[in-house]
C-alpha positions as MATLAB code, in Angstrom:
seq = 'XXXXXXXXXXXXXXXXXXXXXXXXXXXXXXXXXXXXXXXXXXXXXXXXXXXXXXXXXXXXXXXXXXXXXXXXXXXXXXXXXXXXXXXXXXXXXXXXXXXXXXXXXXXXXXXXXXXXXXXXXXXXXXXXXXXXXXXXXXXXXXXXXXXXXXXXXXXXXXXX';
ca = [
     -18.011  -18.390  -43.875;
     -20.184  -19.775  -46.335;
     -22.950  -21.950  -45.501;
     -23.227  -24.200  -48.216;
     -19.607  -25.957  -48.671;
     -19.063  -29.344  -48.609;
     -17.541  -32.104  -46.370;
     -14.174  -32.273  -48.316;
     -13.886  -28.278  -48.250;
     -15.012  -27.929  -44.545;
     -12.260  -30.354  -44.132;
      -9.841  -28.540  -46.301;
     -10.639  -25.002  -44.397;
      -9.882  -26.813  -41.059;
      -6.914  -28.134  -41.998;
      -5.567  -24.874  -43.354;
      -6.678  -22.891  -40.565;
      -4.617  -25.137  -38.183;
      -1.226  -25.249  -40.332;
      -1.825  -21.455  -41.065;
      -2.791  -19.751  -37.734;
      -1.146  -23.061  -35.834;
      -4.155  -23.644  -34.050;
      -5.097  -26.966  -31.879;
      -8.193  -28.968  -32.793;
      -9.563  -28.005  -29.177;
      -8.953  -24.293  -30.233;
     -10.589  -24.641  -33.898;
     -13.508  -26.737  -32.037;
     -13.914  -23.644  -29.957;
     -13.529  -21.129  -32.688;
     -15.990  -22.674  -35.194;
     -18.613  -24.257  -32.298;
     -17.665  -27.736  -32.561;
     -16.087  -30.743  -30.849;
     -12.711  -31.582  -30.653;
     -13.931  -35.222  -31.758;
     -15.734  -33.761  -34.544;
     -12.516  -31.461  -35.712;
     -10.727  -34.372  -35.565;
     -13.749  -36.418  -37.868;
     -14.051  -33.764  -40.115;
     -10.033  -33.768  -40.686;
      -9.544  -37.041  -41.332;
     -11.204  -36.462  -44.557;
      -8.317  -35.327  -45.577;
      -6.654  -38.865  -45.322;
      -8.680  -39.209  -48.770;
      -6.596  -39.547  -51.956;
      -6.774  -36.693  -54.294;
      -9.200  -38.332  -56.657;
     -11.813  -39.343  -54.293;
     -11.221  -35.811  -52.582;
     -12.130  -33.686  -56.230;
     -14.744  -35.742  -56.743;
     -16.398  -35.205  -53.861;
     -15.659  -31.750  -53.550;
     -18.141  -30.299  -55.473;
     -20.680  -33.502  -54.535;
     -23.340  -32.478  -51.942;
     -25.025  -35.735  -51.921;
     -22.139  -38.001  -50.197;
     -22.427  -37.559  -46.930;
     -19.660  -36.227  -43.985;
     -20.177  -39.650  -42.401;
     -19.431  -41.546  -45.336;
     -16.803  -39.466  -46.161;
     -15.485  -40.052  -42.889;
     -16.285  -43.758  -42.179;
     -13.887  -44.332  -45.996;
     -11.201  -42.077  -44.754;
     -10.830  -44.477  -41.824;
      -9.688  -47.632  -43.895;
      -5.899  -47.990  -43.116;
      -4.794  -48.259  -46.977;
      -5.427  -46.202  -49.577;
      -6.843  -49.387  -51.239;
      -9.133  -49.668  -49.221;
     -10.713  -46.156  -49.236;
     -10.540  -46.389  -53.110;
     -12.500  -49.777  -52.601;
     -14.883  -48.568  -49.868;
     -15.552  -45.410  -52.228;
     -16.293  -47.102  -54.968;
     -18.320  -49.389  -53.395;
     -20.845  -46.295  -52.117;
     -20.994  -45.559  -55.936;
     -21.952  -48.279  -57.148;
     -24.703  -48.519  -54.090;
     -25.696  -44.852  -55.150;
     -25.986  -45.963  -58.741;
     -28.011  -48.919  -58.169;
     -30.586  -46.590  -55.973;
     -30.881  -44.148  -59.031;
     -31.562  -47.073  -61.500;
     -34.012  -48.738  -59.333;
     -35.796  -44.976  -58.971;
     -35.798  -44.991  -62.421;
     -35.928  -48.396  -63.859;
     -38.787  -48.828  -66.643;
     -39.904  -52.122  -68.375;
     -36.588  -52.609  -71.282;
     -37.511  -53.893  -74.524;
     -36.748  -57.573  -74.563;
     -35.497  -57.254  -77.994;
     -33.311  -53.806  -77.162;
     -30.098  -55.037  -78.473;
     -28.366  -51.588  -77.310;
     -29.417  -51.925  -73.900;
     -28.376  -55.303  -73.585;
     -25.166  -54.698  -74.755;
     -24.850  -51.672  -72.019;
     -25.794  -53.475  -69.621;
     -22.670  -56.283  -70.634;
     -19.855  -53.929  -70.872;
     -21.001  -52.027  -67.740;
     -20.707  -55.495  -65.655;
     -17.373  -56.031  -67.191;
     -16.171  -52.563  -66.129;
     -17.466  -53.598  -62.958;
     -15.764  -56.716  -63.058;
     -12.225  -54.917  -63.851;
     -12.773  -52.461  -61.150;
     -13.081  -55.315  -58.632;
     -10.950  -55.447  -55.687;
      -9.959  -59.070  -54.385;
      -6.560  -58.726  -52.275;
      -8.945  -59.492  -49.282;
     -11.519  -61.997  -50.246;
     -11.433  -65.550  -48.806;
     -10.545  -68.759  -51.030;
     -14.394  -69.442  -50.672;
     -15.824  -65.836  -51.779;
     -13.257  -66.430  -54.747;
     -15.033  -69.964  -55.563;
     -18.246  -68.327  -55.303;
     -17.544  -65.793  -57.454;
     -15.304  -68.121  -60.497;
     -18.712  -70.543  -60.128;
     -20.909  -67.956  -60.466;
     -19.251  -66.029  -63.467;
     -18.750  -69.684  -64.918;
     -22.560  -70.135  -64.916;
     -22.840  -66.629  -66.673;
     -20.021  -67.858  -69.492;
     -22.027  -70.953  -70.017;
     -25.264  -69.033  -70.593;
     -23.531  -66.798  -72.683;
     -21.921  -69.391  -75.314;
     -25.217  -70.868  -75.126;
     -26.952  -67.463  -76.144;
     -24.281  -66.838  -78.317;
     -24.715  -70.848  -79.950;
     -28.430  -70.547  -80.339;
     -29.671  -70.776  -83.762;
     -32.049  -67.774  -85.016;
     -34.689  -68.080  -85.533;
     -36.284  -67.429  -89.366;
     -39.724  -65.973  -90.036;
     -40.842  -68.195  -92.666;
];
């Protein structure tokens, strides 16, 4: 009855209204005004491991269409993939919103910045990517390596 839940718990409610008063989707549809189609949208949320489903639960900025269009990925690897994809999406968004000039010399946000792409790195998933995205991807983190150890090589410089 409340106004104001969110996709996962809609999707919750639904689900235990059907297993507790053994109703069909067609008869929820018609009991809470809404499709069949869209019963059976809103429940597939529930496909969603735990995780991603109390994490959302209490999120009112993901939306039921994302919700739904992650829920539809056959493995759960690939809703855990697809979800943390729209995070890091969302993330970017908020940084860009917020980015100000950084201090060229701000060691500490340099150093974020470097273990964040690492986590990122870890986090990556590449069962499906193509011999060619991989090449990509080992050339490109080869060029970062190399400017790295060249950073990292660099003599200081000394105010005399």
């Amino acid at each position: 009855q409340r106004q104001d839940i969110t996709s996962v718990e809609e999707a919750e409610a639904f689900k235990r209204l059907m297993v507790e008063q053994n109703y069909t989707q067609e008869q929820l549809g018609d009991m809470v005004g809404k499709a069949r189609t869209t019963v059976s949208d809103i429940l597939t949320i529930n496909r969603l491991p735990q995780a991603i489903r109390d994490e959302c639960r209490g999120d009112r900025q993901i939306t039921r269409q994302t919700l739904i269009a992650i829920s539809r990925k056959k493995q759960e690897r690939g809703m855990v993939t697809a979800y943390n994809t729209y995070r890091l999406k969302q993330q970017k968004v908020k940084v860009k919103g917020s980015r100000q000039k950084t201090d060229p010399n701000d060691h500490a946000a340099s150093l974020d910045i470097a273990q964040k792409t690492g986590m990122k790195i870890d986090n990556l998933d590449t069962v499906a990517w193509t011999d060619d995205e991989r090449e990509i991807y080992r050339v490109t983190l080869d060029d970062l390596k190399n400017k790295i150890d060249r950073f990292i090589n660099k003599p200081s410089t000394m105010l005399a």
